[in-house]
TORDREN-659116 format. One record per atom (N, C-alpha, C): residue in one letter; x, y, z. Coordinates in steps of 0.05 Angstrom, whole numbers, plus 5000, padded with zeros to 4 digits. Atoms other than C-alpha are relative to their C-alpha. Example, Ala and Ser with C-alpha at 12.3 -4.5 7.8 and 13.67 -1.06 7.14 Angstrom:
TORDREN-659116
A501849765000
A524649105156
A501850245000
S498449764999
S527349795143
S498550225014
END
This chain:
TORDREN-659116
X497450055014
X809324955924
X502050215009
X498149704987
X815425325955
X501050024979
X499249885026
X820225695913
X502949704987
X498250215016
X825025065900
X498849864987
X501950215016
X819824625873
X498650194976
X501149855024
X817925295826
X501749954985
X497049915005
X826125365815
X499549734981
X499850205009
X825324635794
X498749964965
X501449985030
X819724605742
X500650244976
X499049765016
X822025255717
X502549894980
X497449995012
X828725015702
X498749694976
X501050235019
X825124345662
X498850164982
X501049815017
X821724885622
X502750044982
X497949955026
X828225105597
X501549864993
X498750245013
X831924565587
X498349844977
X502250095015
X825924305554
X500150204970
X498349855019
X827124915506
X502350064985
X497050025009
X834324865492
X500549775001
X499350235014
X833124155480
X501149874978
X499950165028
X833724145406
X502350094994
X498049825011
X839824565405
X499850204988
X499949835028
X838524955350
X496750304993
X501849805000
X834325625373
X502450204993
X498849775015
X835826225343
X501350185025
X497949754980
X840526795380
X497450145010
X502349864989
X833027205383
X498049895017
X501250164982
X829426615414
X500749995025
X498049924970
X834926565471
X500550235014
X500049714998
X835127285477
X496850095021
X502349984988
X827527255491
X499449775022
X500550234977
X827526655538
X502150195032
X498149904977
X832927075581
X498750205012
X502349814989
X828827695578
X497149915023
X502750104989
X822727225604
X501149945031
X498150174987
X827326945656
X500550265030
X499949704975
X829127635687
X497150145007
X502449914993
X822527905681
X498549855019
X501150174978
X819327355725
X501149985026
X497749994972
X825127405776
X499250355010
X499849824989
X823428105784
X495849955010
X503049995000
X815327955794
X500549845032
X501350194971
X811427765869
X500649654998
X500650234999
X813127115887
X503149874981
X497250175018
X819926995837
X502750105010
X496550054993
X825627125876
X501849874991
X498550215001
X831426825855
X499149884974
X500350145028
X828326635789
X502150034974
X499249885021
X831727065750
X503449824983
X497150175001
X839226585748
X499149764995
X499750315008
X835825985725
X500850094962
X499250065037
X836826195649
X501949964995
X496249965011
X845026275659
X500449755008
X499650254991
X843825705703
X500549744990
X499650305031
X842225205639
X501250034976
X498450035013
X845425535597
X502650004999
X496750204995
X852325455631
X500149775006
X499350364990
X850224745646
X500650095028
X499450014975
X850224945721
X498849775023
X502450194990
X844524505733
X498849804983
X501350285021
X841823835707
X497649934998
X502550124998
X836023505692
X500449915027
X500150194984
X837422965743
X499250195032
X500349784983
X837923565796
X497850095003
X502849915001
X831123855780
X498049795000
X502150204993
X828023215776
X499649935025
X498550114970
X831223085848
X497250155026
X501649854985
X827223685879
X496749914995
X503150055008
X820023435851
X499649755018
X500050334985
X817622925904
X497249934996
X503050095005
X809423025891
X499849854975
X501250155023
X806922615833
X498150294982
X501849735017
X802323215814
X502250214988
X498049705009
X808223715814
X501849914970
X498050155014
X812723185776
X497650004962
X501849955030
X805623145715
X500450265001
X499249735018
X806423815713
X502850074978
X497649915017
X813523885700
X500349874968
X499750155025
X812523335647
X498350214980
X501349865019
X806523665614
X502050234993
X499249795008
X810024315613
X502850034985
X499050105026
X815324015576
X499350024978
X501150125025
X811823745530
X499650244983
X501949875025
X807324315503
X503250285001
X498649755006
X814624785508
X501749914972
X499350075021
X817924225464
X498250044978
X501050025029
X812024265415
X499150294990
X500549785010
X811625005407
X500750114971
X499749945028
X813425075345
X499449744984
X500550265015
X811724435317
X499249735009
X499050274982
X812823705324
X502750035003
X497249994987
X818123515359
X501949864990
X498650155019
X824723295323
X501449875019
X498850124985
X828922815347
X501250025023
X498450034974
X833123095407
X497750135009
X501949934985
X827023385425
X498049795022
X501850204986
X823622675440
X501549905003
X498050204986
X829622385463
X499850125031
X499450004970
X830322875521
X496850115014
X501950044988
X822622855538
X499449685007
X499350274995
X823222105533
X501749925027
X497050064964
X830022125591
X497850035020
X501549854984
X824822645620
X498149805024
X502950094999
X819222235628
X500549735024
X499050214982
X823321615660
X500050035027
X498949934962
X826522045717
X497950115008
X503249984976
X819022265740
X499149795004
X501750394993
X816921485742
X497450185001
X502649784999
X810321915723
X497749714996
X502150275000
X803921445725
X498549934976
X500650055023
X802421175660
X497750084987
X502749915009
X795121295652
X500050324989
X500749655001
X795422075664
X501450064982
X497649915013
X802322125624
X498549934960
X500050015036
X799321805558
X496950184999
X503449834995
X792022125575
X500850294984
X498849745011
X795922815571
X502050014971
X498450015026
X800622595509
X497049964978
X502650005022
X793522445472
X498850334993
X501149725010
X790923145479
X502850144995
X498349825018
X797523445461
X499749964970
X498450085028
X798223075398
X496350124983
X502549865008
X790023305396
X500250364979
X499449695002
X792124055399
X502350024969
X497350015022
X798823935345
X498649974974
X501250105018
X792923595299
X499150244983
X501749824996
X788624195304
X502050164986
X498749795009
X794224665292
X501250004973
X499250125026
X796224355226
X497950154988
X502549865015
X788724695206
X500450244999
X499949814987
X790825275229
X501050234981
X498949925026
X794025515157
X500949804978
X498750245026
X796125155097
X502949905001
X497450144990
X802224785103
X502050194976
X499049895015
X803625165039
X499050204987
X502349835015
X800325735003
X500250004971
X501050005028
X797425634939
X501850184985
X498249865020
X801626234907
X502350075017
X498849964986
X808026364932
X500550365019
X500349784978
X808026954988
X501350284982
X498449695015
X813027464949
X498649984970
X501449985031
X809527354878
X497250204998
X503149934996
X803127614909
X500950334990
X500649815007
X800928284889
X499650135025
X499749804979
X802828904950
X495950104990
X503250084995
X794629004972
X500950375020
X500349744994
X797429784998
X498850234995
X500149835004
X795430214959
X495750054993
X503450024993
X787530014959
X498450185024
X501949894978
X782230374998
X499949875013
X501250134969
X780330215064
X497049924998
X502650025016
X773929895058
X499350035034
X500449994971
X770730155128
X498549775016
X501350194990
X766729565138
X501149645004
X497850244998
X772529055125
X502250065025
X497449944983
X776729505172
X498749875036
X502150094984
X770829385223
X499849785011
X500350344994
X770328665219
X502649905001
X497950104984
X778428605229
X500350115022
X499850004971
X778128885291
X498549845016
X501350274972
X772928515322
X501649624995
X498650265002
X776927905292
X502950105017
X496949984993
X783428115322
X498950075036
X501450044962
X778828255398
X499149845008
X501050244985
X775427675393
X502149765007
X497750144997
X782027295387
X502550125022
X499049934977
X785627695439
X499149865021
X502150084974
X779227535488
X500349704999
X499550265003
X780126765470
X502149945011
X498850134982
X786326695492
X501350165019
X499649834969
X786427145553
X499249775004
X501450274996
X781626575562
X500349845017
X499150255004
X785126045550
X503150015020
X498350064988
X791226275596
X498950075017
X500950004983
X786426325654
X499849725001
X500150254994
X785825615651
X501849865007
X498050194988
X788925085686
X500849804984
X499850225014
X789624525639
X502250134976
X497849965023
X796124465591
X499250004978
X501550035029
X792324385532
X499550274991
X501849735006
X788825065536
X502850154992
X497549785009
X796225435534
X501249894975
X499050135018
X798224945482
X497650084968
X502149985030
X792125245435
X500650264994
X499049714993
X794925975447
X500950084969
X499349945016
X799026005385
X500049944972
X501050015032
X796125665330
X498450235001
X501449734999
X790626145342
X500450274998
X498649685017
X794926735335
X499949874973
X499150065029
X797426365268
X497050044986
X503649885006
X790226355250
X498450124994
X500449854994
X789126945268
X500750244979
X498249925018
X794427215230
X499249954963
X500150125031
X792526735161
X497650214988
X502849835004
X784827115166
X501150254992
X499149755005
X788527785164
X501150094976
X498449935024
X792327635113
X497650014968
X501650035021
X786727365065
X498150134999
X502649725006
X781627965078
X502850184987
X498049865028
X788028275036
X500149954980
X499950165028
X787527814983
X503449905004
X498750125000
X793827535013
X499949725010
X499850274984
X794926715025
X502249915004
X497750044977
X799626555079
X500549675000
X499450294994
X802325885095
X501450005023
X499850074965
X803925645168
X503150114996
X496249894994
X812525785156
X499650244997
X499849845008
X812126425126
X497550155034
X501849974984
X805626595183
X502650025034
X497950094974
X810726255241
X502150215008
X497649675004
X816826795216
X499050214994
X500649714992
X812327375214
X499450025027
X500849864980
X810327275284
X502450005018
X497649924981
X817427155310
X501450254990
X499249795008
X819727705268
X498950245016
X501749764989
X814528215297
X502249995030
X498649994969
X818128015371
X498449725015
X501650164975
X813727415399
X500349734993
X498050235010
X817726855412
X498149834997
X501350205000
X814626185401
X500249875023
X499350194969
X817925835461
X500050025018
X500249834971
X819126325501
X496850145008
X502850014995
X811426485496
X499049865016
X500550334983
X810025745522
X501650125034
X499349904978
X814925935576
X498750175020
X500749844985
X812726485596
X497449985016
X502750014997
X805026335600
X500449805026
X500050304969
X806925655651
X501250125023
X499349894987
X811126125679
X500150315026
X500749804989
X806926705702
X497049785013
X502150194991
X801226005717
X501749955029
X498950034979
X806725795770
X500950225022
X500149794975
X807526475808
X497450055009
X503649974984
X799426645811
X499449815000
X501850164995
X798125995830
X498349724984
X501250175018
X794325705773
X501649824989
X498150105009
X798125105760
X499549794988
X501450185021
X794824555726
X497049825006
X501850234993
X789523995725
X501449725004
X498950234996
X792223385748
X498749765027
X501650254985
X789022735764
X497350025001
X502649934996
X782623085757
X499250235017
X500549794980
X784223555804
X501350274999
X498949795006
X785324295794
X501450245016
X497250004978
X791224595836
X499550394983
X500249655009
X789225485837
X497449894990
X503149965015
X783425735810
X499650334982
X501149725020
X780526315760
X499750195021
X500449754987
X778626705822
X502050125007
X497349814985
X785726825847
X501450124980
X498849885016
X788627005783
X499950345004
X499549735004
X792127755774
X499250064971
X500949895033
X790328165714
X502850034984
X497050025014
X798328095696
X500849744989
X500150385013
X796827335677
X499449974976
X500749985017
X792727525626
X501450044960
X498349805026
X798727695572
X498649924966
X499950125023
X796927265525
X497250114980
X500949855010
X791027775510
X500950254979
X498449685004
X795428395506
X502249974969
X497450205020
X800727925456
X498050034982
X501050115031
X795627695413
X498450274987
X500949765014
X791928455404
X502050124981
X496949845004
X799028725393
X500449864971
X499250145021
X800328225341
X498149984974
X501249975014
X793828235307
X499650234987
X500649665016
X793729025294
X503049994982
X498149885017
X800828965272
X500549824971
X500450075022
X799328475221
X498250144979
X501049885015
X793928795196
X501350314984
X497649715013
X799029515184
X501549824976
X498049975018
X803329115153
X499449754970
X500550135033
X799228645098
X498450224988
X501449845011
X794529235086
X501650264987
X497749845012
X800929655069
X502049824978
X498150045016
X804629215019
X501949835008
X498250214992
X808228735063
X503450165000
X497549765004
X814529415063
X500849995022
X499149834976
X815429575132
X502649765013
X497450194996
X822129275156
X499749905030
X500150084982
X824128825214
X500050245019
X500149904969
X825529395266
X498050204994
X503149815000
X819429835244
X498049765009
X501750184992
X815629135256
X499850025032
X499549964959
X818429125328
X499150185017
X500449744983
X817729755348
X497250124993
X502550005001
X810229805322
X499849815018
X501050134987
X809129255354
X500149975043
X501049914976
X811329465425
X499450265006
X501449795004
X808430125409
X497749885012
X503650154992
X801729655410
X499849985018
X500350154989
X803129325456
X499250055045
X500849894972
X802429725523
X497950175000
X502749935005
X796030025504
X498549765002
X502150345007
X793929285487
X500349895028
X499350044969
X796529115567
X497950225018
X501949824984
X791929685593
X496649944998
X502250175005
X786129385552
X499149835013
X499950304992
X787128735582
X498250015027
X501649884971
X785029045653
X496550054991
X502449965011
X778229315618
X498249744996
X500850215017
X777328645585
X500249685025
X498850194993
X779028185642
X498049795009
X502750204990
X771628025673
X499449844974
X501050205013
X769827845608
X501549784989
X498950234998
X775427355597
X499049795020
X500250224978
X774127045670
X497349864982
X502250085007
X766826935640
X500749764970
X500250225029
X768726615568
X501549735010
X499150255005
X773926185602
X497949805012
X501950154996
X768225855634
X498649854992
X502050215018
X764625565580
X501849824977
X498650225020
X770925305540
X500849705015
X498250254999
X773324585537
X501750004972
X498150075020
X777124235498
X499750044970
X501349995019
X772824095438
X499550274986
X501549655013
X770424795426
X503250064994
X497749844996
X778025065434
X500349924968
X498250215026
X779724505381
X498850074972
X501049835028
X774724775328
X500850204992
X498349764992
X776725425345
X502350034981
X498050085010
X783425195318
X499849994974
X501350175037
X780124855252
X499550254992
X501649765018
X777025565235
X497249865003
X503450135003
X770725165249
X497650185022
X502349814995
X764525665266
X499149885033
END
């Protein structure tokens, strides 16, 4: 894939993101940051001007669809659509209108296209388990869980919950298949609900959703980023059956979605085991405090990612998801 056919799917990524209109000033903020940071990495020349690119309207769909002439390259761009429109949810209306346009101008081959729309809507199912749609008592009524002892053997068993969920989806962004990056962030949410309820707090998926964009870690631009550090090392999807890169070439800078989800699991745990007090920019700034310690980890931790992603599929991921053992 040369760099216009990256330039291409890249730019369907964000358009695909600033589909719905209506992302927040911090979301866009972090899609730009992602945008430059990839432009400055091996292999992204020139990346860095696709974010001003779509968001001055410099460039069109029709344009990016233009450059895609493989069939394989063209299922990618679609998948990678897809799972950026469903990062935060299902998708609302202008969202499946302009994956719908999308989907036309690749004349993509029917089988593969609804094959891959089945396991998204798999993954979306899954992630519904992933916390309560609502929590039983409402979030601010609850009783601050700060001023309790540390129980050393509860503190114990959230760390290995907050490493074993790092190591999962290091994993899971070693893999080629859209699905696997598409399981990434319920699993934080998840991740996050467990943490809360060894507090004696119960979370619900919105309130769960806006603590982890609050902390700093976008939802979309996450998606982004993860397809977007798959298309510089290589690893670029499964398609048709056939898997385009491999686990062996991967860099240990692919891995983020380890380093993210440590970062995010310690700083939940600070801040339900403290009272739920600590304000947005103490959140932040703990959290990339974490977070380059949790990036140095990642290196330590990386054989045994290569090894776990090995034995996941789909199924397992999808329990995973459920909270299912």
């Amino acid at each position: 894939m040369d760099l216009k056919e990256q330039q291409a799917i890249l730019t369907i990524a964000l358009l695909a993101a600033f589909a719905d209109g209506d992302k927040a000033d911090s979301e866009r903020e972090a899609v730009r940051r992602l945008a430059e940071s990839l432009g400055r990495e091996a292999g992204g020349a020139a990346l860095a001007g696709l974010y001003q690119d779509v968001l001055l309207k410099r460039v069109t769909l029709a344009d990016a669809v233009a450059a895609l002439r493989d069939p394989a390259q063209r299922q990618l761009a679609y998948e990678m659509a897809v799972c950026v429109c469903d990062a935060d949810g299902r998708q609302n209306a202008a969202e499946t209108a302009f994956l719908s346009d999308l989907k036309s101008r690749l004349a993509l081959d029917a089988g593969r296209a609804q094959a891959f729309e089945q396991e998204a809507d798999a993954v979306l199912t899954a992630a519904a388990a992933a916390a309560p749609v609502s929590a039983p008592v409402p979030v601010a009524a609850q009783v601050p869980t700060g001023t309790q002892a540390a129980d050393p053997a509860q503190e114990a068993a959230l760390d290995k919950t907050i490493l074993n969920a790092a190591l999962l989806n290091g994993a899971l962004e070693l893999l080629p298949q859209s699905w696997a990056s598409m399981a990434i962030i319920p699993l934080q949410v998840r991740m996050v609900y467990n943490i809360g309820r060894a507090h004696g707090i119960e979370l619900d998926q919105g309130h769960i959703k806006e603590f982890i964009t609050t902390v700093g870690v976008g939802l979309t631009s996450q998606y982004v980023e993860q397809f977007g550090r798959k298309l510089l090392g290589g690893l670029l999807g499964k398609v048709a059956g056939r898997t385009i890169g491999g686990i062996g070439g991967v860099a240990t800078g692919m891995a983020m979605s380890f380093a993210t989800t440590y970062a995010l699991g310690q700083v939940a745990r600070r801040y339900y085991a403290g009272g739920r007090v600590m304000s947005t920019a103490l959140l932040q700034q703990t959290f990339q405090q974490l977070l380059t310690p949790a990036q140095q980890m990642q290196t330590q931790y990386l054989p045994q990612m290569k090894d776990l992603s090995r034995t996941l599929d789909m199924g397992k991921v999808l329990g995973m998801v459920r909270g299912q053992p």
